[in-house]
C-alpha positions in Angstrom: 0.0 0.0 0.0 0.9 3.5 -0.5 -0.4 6.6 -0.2 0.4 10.5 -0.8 -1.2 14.2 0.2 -0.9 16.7 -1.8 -0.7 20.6 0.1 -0.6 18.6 3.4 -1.2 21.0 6.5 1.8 21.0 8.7 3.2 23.1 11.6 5.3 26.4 11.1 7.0 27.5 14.1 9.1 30.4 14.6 10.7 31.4 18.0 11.9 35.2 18.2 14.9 37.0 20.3 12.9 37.9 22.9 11.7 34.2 23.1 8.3 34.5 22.2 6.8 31.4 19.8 5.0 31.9 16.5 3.1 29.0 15.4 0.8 28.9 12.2 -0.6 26.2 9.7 1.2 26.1 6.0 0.4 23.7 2.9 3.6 21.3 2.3 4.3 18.7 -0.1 6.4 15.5 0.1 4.0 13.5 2.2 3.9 9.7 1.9 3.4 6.5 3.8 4.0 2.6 2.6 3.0 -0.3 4.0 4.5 -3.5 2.4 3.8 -7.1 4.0 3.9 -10.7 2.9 2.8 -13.6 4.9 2.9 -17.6 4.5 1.4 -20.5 7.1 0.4 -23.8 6.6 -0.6 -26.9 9.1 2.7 -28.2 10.7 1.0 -31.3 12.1 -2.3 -32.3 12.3 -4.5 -29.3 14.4 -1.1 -27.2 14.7 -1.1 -24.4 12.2 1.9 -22.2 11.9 2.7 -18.8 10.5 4.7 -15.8 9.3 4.6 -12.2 8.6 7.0 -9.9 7.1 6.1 -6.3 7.3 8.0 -3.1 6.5 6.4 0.2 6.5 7.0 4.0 6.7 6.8 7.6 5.8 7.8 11.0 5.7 6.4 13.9 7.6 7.4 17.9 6.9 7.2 20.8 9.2 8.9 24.1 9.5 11.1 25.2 12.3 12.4 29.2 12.0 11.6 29.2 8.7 14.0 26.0 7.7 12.5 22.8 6.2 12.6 19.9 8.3 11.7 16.6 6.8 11.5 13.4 9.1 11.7 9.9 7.6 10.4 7.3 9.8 10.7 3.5 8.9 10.4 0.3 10.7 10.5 -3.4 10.1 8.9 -6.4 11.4 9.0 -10.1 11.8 6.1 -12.1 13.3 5.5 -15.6 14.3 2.0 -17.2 14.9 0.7 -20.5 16.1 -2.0 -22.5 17.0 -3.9 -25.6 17.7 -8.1 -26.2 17.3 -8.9 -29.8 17.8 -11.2 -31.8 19.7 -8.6 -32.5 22.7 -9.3 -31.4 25.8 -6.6 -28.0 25.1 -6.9 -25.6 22.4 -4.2 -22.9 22.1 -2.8 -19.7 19.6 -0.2 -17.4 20.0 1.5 -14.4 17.8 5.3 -13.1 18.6 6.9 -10.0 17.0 9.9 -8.2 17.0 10.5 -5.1 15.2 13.0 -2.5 14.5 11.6 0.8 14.5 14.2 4.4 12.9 13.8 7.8 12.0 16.2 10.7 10.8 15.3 14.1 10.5 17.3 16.9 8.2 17.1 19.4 11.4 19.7 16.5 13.5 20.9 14.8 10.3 23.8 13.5 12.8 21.4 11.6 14.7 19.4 8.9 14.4 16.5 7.8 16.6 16.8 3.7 16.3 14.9 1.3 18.7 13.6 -2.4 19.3 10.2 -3.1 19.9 8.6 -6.6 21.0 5.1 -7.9 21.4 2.5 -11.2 21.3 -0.2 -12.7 22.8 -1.2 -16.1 24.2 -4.3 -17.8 24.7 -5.0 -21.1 25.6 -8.6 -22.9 26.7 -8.5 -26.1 28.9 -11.7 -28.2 28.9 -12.4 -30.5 31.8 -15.6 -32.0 30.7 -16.7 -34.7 33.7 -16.6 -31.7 36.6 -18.2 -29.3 33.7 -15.5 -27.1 34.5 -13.8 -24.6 31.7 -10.6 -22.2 32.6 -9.5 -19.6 29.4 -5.7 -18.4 29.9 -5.0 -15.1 28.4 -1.5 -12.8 27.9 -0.2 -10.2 25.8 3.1 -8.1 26.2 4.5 -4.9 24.7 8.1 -4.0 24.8 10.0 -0.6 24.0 13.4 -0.9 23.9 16.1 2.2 25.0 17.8 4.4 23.3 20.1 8.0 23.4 16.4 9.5 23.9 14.6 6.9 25.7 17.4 5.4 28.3 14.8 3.3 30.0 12.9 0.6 28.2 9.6 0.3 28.9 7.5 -3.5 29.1 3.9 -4.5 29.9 2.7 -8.4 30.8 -0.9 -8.7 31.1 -2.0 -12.3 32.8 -6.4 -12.8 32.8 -7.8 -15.7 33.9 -11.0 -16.8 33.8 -12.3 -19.8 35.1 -16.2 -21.1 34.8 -18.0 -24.1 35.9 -21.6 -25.2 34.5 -23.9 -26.3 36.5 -27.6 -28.5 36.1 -28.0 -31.5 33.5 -28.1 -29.5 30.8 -25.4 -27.0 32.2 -27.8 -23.7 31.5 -26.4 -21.8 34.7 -22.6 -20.8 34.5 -20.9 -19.1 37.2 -17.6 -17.3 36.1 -14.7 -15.7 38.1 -12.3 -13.7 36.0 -9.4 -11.7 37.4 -8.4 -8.9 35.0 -4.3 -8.1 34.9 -3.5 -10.6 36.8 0.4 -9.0 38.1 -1.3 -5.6 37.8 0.8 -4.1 35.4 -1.4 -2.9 32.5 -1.1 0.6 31.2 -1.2 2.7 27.6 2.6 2.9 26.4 2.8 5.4 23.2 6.0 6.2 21.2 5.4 8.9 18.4 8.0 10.2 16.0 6.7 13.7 15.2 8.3 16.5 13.1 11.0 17.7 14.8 10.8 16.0 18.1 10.7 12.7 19.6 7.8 11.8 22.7 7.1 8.9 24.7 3.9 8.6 27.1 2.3 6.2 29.6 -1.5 6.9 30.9 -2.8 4.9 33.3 -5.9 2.5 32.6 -7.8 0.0 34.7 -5.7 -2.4 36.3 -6.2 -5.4 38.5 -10.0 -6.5 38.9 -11.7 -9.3 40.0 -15.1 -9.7 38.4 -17.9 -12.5 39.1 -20.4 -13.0 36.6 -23.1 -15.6 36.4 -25.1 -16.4 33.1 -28.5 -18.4 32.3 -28.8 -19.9 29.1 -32.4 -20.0 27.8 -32.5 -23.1 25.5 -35.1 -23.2 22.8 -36.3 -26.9 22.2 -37.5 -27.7 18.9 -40.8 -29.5 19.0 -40.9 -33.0 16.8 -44.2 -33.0 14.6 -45.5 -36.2 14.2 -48.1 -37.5 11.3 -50.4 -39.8 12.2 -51.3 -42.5 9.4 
């Protein structure tokens, strides 16, 4: 994929001697982004499924900075694995890992270069334990930012949810559930942005560890047999 913007809108600032900051809108050109991936899986053995993804993608942003052109290029490159298993076992499981290289140069600081690692997957797996009508879904994901001249301190997120539910009656319609959100309590937002002339890096705090108890009634239709009397 690609794509371009003609007369984008970008930022102009100027600062002054006495330290005061002009900003205004201005039309630029030279705006793009790309997006290039190819992918392959196949069944490894029988209910196992593996695949991969190859990803690269990138742009170019303009803004203006005392009157001087500043283009930034930003690029990054990815690898992922993914994997899974549907059968009629007692387990089922899937899982995604990627690693990534994330860059970007700008002509303001053509001497440096803003380069970084970035990780991040998911599991989940489902156990079934059928004769005590019991059911327990495993769930994780991570996110990992690694450091650089900017950013000295890498940043990483593991959220762990369990849930666990049991059916009850002979026709297990009543299901009580007991799920405990972020498990290690260590969910929060994590953002890296590569903006014009400048580099940020934020973290907002969201909903963390919870413990939630659900119970659910399932109203089963029954499908009356007609008979024809002869």
């Amino acid at each position: 994929g690609f794509s371009t913007t003609t007369n984008d809108i970008a930022m102009s600032t100027a600062v002054d001697a006495a330290g005061k900051t002009i900003s205004k809108y201005i039309n630029v050109n030279g705006i793009y982004d790309y997006d290039i991936r190819a992918s392959y899986s196949r069944d490894i053995i029988k209910g196992i499924s593996g695949g991969i993804v190859l990803r690269q993608d990138g742009g170019s942003n303009i803004n203006m900075v005392n009157s001087i052109r500043n283009v930034t290029n930003y690029h990054s490159r990815s690898i992922s694995l993914d994997f899974g298993y549907w059968g009629e076992r007692w387990y089922s499981f899937n899982g995604s890992f990627r690693i990534g290289k994330s860059s970007s140069t700008s002509t303001l600081r053509p001497d440096f270069k803003n380069t970084y690692t970035t990780m991040s997957g998911y599991l989940s797996a489902d156990l079934k334990f059928k004769k005590i009508k019991s059911y327990v879904n495993l769930w994780s994901d991570f996110y990992y930012y690694g450091s650089n001249d900017v950013f000295t301190k890498p940043l990483s997120m593991f959220v762990f949810t369990p849930t666990f539910s049991k059916n009850f009656g002979k026709t297990e319609s009543f299901t009580a559930k007991l799920k405990v959100f972020d498990l290690f309590n260590q969910n929060r937002d994590i953002n890296r942005n590569n903006s014009s002339n400048f580099l940020s890096q934020s973290t907002y705090n969201t909903i963390r560890r919870f413990v939630m108890i659900g119970f659910v009634y399932n109203l089963k239709n029954k499908t009356a047999v007609a008979t024809t009397e002869k």
